[in-house]
C-alpha positions as CSV (number, residue, x, y, z in Angstrom):
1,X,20.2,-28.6,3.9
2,X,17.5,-30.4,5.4
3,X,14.1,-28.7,6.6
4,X,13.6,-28.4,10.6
5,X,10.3,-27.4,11.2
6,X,11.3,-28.0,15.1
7,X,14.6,-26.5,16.3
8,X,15.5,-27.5,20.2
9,X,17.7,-25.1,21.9
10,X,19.4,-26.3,25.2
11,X,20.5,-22.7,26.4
12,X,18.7,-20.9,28.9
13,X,19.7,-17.8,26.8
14,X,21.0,-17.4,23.0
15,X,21.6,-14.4,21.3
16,X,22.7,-14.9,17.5
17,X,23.7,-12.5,14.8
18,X,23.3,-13.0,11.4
19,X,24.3,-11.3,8.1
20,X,24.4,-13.2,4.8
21,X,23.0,-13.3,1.6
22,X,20.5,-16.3,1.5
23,X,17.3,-17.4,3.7
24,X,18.8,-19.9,5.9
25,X,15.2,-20.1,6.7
26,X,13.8,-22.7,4.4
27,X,10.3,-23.7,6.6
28,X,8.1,-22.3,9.1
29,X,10.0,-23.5,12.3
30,X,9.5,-23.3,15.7
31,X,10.7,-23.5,19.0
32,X,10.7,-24.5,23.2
33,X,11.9,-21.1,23.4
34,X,10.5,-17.6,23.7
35,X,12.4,-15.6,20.7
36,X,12.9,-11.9,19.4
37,X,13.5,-11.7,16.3
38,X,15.3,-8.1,15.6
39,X,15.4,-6.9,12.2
40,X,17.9,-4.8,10.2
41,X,17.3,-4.8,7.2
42,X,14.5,-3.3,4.8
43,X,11.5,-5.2,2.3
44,X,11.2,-8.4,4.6
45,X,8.4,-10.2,4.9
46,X,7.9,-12.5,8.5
47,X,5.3,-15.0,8.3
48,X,3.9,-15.9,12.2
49,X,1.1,-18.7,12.1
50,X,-0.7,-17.8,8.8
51,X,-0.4,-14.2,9.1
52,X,2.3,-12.2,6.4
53,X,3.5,-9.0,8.3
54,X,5.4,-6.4,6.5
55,X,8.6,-5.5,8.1
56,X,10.3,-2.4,8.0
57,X,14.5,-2.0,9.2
58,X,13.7,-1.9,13.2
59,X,10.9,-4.5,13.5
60,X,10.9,-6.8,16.9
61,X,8.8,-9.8,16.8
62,X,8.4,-11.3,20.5
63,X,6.7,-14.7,19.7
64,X,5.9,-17.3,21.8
65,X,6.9,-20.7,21.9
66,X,5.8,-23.4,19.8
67,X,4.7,-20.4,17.6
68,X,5.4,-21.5,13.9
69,X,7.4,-18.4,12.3
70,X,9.9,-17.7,9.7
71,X,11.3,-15.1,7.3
72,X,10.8,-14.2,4.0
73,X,14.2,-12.6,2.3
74,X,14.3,-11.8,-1.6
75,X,17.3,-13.9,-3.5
76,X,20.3,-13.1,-3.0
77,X,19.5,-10.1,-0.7
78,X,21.9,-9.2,2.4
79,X,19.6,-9.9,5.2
80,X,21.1,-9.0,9.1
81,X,19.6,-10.0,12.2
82,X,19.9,-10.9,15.7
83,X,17.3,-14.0,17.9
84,X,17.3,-13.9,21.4
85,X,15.5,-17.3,22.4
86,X,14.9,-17.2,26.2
87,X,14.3,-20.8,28.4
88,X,10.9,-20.5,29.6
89,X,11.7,-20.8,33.4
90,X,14.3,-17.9,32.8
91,X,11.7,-15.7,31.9
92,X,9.4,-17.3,35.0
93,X,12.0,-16.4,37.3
94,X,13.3,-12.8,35.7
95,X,9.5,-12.2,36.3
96,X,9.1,-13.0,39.5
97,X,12.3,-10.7,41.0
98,X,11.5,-8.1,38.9
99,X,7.5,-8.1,39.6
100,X,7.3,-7.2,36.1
101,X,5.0,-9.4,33.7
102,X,7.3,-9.9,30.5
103,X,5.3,-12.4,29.3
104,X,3.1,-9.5,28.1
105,X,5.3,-8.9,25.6
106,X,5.0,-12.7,23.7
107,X,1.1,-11.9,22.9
108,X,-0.4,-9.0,21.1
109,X,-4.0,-7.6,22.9
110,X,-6.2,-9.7,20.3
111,X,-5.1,-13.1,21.5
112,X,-2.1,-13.4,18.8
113,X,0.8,-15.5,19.9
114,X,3.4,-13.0,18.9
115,X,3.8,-8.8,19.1
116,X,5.6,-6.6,16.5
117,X,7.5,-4.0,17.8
118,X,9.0,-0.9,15.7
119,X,12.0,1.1,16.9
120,X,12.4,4.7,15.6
121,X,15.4,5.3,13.7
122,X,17.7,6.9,16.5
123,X,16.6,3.6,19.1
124,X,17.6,1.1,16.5
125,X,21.6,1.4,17.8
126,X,20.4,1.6,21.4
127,X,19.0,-1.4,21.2
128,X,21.4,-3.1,19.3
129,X,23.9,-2.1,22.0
130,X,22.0,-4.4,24.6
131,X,21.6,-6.8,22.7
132,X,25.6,-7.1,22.2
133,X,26.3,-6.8,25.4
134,X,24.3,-9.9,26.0
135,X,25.7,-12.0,23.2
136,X,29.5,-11.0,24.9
137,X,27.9,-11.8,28.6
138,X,26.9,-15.5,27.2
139,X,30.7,-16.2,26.2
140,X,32.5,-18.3,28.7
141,X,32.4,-18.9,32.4
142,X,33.0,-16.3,34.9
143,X,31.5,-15.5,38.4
144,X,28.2,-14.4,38.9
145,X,27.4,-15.1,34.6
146,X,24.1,-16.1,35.4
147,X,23.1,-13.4,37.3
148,X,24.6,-11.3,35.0
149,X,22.8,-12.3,31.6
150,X,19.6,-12.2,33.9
151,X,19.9,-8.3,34.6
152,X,20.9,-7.7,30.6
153,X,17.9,-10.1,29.8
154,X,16.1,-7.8,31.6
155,X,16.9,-4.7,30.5
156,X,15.9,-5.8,26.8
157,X,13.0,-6.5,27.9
158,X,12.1,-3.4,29.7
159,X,13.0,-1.5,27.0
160,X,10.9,-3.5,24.9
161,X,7.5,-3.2,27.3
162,X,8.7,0.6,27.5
163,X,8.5,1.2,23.7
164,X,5.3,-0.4,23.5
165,X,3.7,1.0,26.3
166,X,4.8,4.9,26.0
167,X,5.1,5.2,22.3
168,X,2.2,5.9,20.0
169,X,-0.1,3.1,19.4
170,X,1.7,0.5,16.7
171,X,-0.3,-0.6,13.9
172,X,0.9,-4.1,12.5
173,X,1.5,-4.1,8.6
174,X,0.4,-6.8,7.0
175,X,0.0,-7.9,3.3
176,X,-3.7,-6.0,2.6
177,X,-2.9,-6.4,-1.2
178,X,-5.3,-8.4,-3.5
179,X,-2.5,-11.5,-3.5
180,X,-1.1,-11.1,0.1
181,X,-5.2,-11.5,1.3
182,X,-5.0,-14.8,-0.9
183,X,-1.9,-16.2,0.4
184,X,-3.7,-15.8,3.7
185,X,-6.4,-17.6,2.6
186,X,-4.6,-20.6,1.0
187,X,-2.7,-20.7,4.5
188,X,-5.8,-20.9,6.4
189,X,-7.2,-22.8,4.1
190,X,-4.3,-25.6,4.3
191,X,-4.3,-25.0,8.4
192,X,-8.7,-25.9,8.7
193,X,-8.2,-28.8,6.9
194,X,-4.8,-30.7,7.0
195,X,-6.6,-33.4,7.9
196,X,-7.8,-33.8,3.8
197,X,-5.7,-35.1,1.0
198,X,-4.3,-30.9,0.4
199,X,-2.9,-30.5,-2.9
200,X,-2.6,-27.9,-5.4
201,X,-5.8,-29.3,-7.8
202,X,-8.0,-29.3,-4.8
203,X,-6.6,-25.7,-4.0
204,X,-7.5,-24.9,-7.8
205,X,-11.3,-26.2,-7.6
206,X,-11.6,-24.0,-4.2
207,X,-10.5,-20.7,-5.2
208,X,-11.1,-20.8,-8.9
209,X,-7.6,-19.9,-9.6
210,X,-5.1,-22.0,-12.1
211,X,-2.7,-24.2,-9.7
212,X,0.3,-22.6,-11.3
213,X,-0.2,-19.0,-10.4
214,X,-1.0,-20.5,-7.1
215,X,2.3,-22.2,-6.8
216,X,4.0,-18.8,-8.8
217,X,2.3,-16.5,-5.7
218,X,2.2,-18.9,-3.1
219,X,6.2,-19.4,-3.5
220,X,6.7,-15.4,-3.8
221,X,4.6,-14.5,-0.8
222,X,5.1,-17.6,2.0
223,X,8.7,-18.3,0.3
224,X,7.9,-21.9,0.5
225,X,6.2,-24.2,-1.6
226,X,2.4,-25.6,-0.8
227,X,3.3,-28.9,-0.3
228,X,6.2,-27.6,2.2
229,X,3.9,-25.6,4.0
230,X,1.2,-28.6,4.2
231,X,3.9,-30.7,5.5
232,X,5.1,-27.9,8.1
233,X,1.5,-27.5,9.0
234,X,0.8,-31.4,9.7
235,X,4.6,-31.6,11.3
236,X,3.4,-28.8,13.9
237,X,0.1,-30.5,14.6
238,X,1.3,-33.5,15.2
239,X,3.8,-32.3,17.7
240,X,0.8,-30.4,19.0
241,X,-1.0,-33.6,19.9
242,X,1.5,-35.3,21.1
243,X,2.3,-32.9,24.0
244,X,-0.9,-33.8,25.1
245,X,-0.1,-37.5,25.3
246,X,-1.8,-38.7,22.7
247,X,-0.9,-42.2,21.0
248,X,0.8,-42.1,18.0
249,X,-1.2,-44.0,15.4
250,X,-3.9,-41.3,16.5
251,X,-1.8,-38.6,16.1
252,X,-1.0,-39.8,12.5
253,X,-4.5,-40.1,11.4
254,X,-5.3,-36.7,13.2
255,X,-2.4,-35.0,11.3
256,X,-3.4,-36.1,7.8
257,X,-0.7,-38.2,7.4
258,X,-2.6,-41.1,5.3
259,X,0.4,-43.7,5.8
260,X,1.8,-44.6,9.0
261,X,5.5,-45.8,7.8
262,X,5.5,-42.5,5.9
263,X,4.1,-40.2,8.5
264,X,6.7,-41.9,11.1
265,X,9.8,-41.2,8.2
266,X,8.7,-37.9,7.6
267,X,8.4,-36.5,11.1
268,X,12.1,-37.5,11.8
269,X,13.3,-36.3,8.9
270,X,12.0,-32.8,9.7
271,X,11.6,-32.9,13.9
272,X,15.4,-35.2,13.8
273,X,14.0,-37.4,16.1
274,X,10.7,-40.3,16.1
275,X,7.2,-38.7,17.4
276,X,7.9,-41.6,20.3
277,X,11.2,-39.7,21.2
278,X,9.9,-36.0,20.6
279,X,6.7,-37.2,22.5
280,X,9.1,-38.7,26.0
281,X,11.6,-35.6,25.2
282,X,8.5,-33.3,26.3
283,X,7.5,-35.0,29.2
284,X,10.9,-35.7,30.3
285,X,11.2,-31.4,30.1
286,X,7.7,-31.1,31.6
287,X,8.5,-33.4,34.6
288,X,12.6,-31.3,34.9
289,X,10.2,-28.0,35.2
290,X,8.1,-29.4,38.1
291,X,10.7,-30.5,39.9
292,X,12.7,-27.0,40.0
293,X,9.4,-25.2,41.1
């Protein structure tokens, strides 16, 4: 299976449930969508930007779009979840006839482009309720479906705001331990300077640690390898600049991407499309959203 690190969804509304045994996740990916992520089951790790949180059974993550995420899931462990990915404009408009800012929820108080949420125990089938009754509104044509999967949107959300306004104030739990703060740092590390020749001897020489227990810890804590996280990292900038319209022999150099032909194969393998297309498909979305204003 190849590696997506960008994942368009046409839907103005998905809801997915998952339960299986591996981590279809194989790369930080992101999205043109908000998403919740809804977690049930226990010792998960979710990695948003280049922070490791620790997720108990219960956890929401409301993350932005264009947010790099993914999950972390132990081999062969039974791993069950549901993702709601919301069209931006849906969200505009659920916002503006509800009068209520849901966009609140997509960004923590410190600037963070994501919010963990943690049910109690007895909310965990409430929710999970909603969140079916969605996925059953979004099959098929009938009158008034839009309308419909609007008010149900809403009501997630609500109850999301709700929990996180009226329950006690929700520490996130991250990786604190000795080789979760290093996995950190290696991310950071890798994200500050893509734009250098990144590999695991030069990750050696800068923390004073042996490349193999890098890759051994690295692996375990990220659930990717450096050099897939380097390439997710330049693959995200890159689609970074060229939202802003930047040329794409620029964008190439400003990536880290050393060779042109390979920087060019590489991002379609992993985006499925040229950074010429990707760059036209964003404009072409940009200039759809101005015109339904």
């Amino acid at each position: 299976m190849e590696e997506k690190f960008f994942q368009p969804i046409e839907e103005d509304i998905r809801v997915i449930h998952n339960i299986n045994s591996s981590n279809i996740m194989e790369c930080p990916h992101f999205h043109n969508h908000y998403e919740l992520h809804f977690t049930l089951s226990y010792n998960l790790k979710f990695i948003i930007a280049n922070t490791i949180f620790y997720v108990p059974k219960g956890s929401v993550f409301a993350i932005k779009t264009f947010t790099p995420h993914m999950t972390v899931v132990p081999d062969d462990a039974w791993f069950e979840r549901y993702t709601v990915h919301i069209r931006p404009e849906v969200l505009q408009e659920i916002n503006r006839y509800t009068n209520i800012d849901f966009m609140e929820l997509f960004q923590s108080s410190d600037g963070f482009p994501a919010c963990h949420i943690k049910l109690k125990q007895e909310d965990i089938p409430v929710f999970e309720q909603v969140l079916n009754r969605e996925k059953d509104s979004l099959k098929g044509s009938y009158y008034g479906d839009k309308t419909y999967q609007q008010v149900i949107l809403s009501e997630i959300l609500l109850y999301l705001l709700r929990v996180n306004h009226e329950g006690p104030q929700q520490k996130n739990e991250i990786y604190d331990d000795e080789n979760g703060i290093l996995a950190k740092k290696i991310m950071e590390y890798i994200t500050d300077n893509i734009t250098m020749d990144l590999n695991l001897e030069l990750l050696e020489k800068t923390f004073y640690i042996n490349k193999y227990s890098i890759s051994r810890l690295f692996k375990e804590y990220c659930g990717v390898t450096v050099n897939q996280y380097i390439t997710s990292r330049r693959i995200y900038l890159t689609c970074e600049l060229l939202k802003k319209n930047q040329p794409v022999f620029q964008v190439c150099e400003q990536s880290g991407f050393s060779d042109y032909g390979h920087f060019i194969r590489t991002f379609k393998k992993h985006v499925g499309i040229s950074p010429k297309q990707y760059a036209l498909h964003i404009r072409e979305k940009e200039t759809e959203n101005i015109e339904n204003i």
